[in-house]
N, C-alpha and C positions, 0 to 999 in steps of 0.2 A: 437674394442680396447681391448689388454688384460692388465687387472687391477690384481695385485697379491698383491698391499700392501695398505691400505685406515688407515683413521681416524674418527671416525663419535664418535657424545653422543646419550647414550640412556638414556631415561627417562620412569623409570616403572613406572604404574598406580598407583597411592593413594587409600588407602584401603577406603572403602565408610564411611559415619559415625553412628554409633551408635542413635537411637532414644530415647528420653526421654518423655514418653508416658502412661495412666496409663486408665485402662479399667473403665468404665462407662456401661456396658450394664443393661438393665433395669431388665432381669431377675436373674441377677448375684448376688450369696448373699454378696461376698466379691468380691471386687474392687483388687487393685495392679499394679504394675508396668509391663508395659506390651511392653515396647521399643526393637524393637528387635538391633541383632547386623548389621552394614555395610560385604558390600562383600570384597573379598580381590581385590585388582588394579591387572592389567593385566601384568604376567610376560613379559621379552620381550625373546624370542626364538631363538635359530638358530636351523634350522632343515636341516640335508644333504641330498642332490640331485645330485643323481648320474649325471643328464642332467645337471648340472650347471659346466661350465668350467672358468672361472672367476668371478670376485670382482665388474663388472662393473657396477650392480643395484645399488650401495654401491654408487656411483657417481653422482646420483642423489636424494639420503636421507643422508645428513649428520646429521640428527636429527630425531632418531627414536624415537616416543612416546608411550607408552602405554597409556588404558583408564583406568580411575577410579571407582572401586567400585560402587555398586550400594548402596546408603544410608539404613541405617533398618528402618523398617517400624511400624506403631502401630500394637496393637492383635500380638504381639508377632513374626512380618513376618521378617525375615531377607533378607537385600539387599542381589542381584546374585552375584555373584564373575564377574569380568570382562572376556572378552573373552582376554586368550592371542594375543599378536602382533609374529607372526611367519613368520621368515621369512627363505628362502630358501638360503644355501649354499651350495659352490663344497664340497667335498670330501677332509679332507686333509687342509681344515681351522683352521687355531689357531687365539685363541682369547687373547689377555694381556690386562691387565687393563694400560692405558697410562701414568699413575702418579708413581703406582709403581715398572711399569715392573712386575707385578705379573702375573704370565701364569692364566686364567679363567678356559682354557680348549680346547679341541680338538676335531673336527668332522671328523670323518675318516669312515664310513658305513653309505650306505643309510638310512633314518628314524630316523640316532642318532640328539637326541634329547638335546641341551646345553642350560640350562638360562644361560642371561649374564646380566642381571638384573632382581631383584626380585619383584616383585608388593608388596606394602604395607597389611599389615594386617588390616582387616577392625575392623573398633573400634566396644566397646561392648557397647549394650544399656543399659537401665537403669536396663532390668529384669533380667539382669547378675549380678547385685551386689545387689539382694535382699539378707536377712542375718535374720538372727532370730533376730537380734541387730539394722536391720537395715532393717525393712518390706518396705518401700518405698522411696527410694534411687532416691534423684531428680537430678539424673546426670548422664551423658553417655558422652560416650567417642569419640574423632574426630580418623578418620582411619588414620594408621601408613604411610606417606610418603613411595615413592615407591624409589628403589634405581636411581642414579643419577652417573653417570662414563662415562667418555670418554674412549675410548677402541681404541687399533690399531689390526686392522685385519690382518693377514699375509693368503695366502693361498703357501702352500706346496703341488708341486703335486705329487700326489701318483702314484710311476709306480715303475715296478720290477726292470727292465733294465734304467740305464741312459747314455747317450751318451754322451761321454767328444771329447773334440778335438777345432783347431783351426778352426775360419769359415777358408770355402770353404773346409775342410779335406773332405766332402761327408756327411755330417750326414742327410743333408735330403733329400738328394737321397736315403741314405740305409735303412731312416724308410721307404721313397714311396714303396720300393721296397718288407722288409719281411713283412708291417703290411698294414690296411689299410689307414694311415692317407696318408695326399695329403696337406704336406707343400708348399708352394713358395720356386723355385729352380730359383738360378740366380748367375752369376760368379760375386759377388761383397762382401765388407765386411758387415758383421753382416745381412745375408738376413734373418737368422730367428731372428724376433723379439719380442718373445714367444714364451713360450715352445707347442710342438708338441704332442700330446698323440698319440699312436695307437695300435690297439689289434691285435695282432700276433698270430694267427693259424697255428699248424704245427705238426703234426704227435699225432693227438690225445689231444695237451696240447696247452695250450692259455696261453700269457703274456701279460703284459701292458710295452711298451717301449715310451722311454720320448727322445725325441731331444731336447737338451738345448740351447740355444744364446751360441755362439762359448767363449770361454773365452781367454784371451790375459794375458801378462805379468804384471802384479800387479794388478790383476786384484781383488784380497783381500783388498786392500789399496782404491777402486774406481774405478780404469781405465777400460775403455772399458763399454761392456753390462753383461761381467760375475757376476759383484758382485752383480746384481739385482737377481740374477738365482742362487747363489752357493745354496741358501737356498733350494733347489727345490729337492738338489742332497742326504737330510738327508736320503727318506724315497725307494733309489735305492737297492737294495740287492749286483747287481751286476752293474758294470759299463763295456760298451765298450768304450775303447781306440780306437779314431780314428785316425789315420795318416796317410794325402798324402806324399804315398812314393816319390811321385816325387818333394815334396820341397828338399830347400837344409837345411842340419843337421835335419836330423827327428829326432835322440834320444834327441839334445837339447830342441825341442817341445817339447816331452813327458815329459822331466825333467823342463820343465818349465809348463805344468799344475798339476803334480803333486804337486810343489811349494808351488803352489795356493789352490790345495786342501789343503794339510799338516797347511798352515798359514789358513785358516779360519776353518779347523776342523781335530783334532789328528786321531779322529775318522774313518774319511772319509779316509786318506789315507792308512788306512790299512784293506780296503772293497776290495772284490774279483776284480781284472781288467785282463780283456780278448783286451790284445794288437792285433788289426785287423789293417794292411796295406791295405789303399786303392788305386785306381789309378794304379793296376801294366800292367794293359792291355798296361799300356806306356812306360814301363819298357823293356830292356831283362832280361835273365835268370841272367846273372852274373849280372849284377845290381841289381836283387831282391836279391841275396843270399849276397851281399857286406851290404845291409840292414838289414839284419836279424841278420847278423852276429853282429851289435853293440848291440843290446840286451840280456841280457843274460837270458833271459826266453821264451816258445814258442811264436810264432806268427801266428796268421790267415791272410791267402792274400786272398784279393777279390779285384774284380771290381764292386760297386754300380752300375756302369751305364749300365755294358753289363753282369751283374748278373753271375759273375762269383766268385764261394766259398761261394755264400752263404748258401746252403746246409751245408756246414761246418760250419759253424758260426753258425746257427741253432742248429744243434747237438749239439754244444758244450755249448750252451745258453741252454736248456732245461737239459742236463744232471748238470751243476753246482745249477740250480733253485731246482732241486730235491732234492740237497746234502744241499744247502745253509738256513736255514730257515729264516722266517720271519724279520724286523728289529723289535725290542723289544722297545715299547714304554715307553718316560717318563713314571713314577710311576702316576703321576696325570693326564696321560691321560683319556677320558671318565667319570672323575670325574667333576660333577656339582656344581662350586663355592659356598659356603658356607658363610655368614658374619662370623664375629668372635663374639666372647662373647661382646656384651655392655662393654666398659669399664668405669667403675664407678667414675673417675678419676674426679675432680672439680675442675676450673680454675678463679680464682677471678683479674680480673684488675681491677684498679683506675686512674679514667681521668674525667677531670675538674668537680670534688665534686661526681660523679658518679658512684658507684662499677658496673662492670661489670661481670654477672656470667655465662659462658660457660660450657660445658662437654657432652659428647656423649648421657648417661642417662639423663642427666636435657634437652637436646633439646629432646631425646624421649618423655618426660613425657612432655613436654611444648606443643608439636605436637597434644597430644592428649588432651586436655585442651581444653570444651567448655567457654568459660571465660563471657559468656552470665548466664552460670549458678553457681551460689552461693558457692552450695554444690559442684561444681566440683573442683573450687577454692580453697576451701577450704580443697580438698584431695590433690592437687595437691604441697600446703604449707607442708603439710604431709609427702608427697614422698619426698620433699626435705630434710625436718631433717631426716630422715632415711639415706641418701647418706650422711650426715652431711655436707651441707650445711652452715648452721645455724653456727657451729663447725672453718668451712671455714674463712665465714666472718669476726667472730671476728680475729682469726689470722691476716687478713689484716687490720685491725684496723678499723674495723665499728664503729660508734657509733649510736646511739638510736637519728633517724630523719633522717637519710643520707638514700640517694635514690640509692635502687637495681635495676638492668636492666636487664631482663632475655629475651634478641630478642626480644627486642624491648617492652616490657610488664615492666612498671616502677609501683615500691609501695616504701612506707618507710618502713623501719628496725624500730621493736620494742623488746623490752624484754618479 
């Protein structure tokens, strides 16, 4: 089954937590705080693989987890970082965050390496916040949640050459024939149901050509199997035009996938197209030249089946590849998603006698809150009048008794 488009959540590791621990050995003149910190949770990975030609493991993980940090230890040991979750993609995978349509990033070369969730930072123990003010610090900190996104996967296949045309034009007759792939050939509609890769040798130089599901008339708007596939044709350099000479109005064909290209991408229709006439073995002379003649730019004739011109079409396929360069990737291609800054922002709702206090920072700082200990509680009231908090409330009209709710953790408001 070929899979090119999924939906799955990933869930990164939890950073371990923080120890709050303090030395005792018998030889030791001075004691202290000796808690080490937690590890960090395990990113989740995509890693590219050239052997990978579909989405299809994707189909039975809709829910990738990372592991959590390993906790810090006393004597000063800090917990291991977790081992990332890596998992194997084709070549030519984009990854968008599913909520905001925001691109993550792209795997295009073997070994590239994309987080697409970050593993949490492990909290720090107690011997990290020793201070000349503050020699034995009874608190440590819980390790930072790992991130949490739903993602849609798209894979784009990567090939020089892509093959446009109506089914049945020949296209994968004509990949069996210059490269080695070995598509399914059969006189009916839509027989390829997936695109086709295959590597082309020929006169010293090698390319990657793509057969695509034939594309039909509105086929931008949904119809047909084209709109699942236009997306396949961003990363073609060059495109062959296939057309069976022997339907009837061939140039209306032509001008009806170019259509299609032009509505789903400005871009696309004006990428190099090498017009090849197939089918002329069925043809006479004057018939092919009555053909040709509607076009008004060259044209290659072949026969896919009795291998006739493709010598030419060859030639003419390596020499445009040499002149043609590369497609020039999105600017944030290979680029490794990044969170943005905490935003400091503080959100105070009122419901039934209850203020409610939300915001990015006050859930960071809440997260790491062991609420078992005292002193940590008591930094964490801290943290919040710095963000102004405190500032907040009254604005909403607090008064002195009324009960604050920070996820789920209730105290009264005092002066």
């Amino acid at each position: 089954m070929f899979l090119d488009e999924v939906v799955v959540e990933v869930f990164a590791g939890r950073g371990g937590h923080g120890m709050t621990s303090f030395r005792r050995e018998k030889h030791v003149e001075f004691g202290g705080p000796s808690g080490g910190n937690g590890g960090r949770g395990a990113n989740i990975i995509f890693l590219g693989d050239e052997g990978k030609a579909t989405l299809r493991d994707f189909s039975y993980r809709k829910h990738i987890k990372g592991k959590n940090g390993e906790n810090g230890k006393s004597k000063g040991m800090h917990g291991a970082n977790a081992e990332d979750e890596v998992i194997k993609v084709p070549l030519g995978t984009v990854v968008f965050d599913f909520e905001t349509k925001q691109k993550i990033g792209e795997v295009t070369y073997h070994g590239q390496e994309l987080i697409v969730a970050k593993g949490g930072r492990g909290g720090r123990g107690n011997a990290a916040f020793q201070t000349s003010r503050n020699k034995t610090p009874r608190f440590s900190e819980n390790g930072d949640l790992g991130e949490t996104r739903k993602i849609k996967i798209e894979l784009r296949v990567l090939a020089d050459v892509g093959l446009l045309g109506f089914p049945n034009a020949g296209k994968s007759t004509l990949i069996s024939v210059v490269s080695n792939a070995r598509p399914k050939i059969a006189n009916y509609p839509f027989t390829t149901l997936q695109p086709n890769l295959g590597m082309v040798e020929y006169k010293e130089k090698d390319f990657v050509i793509a057969d695509l599901p034939g594309l039909v008339e509105n086929a931008a708007e949904g119809f047909g199997l084209g709109i699942r596939f236009l997306k396949h044709l961003e990363r073609c350099r060059i495109f062959i035009h296939l057309i069976d000479a022997t339907e009837e109005d061939p140039l209306n064909r032509y001008n009806i996938i170019n259509n299609e290209l032009e509505k789903y991408s400005k871009e696309l229709i004006n990428r190099k197209q090498i017009i090849v006439l197939n089918k002329i073995d069925l043809l006479s002379d004057s018939e092919i030249d009555e053909i040709k003649n509607l076009f008004n730019e060259e044209v290659i004739l072949i026969s896919a089946a009795s291998k006739v011109g493709i010598n030419e079409l060859l030639d003419r396929l390596i020499y445009e590849l040499d002149t043609i360069p590369p497609i020039v990737k999105e600017e944030d291609t290979h680029q490794v998603y990044e969170l943005e800054d905490e935003d400091d922002s503080i959100n105070v709702t009122y419901e039934d006698g209850v203020y409610y206090l939300t915001g990015n920072k006050v859930e960071l700082y809440f997260n790491r809150v062991n609420f078992s200990e005292e002193e940590g509680v008591r930094r964490f009231l801290q943290q919040l009048n710095t963000l102004g908090v405190e500032e907040a409330l009254r604005e909403a009209g607090i008064k002195e008794g009324d009960t604050v709710n920070i996820y789920g953790y209730e105290f009264e408001f005092f002066n």
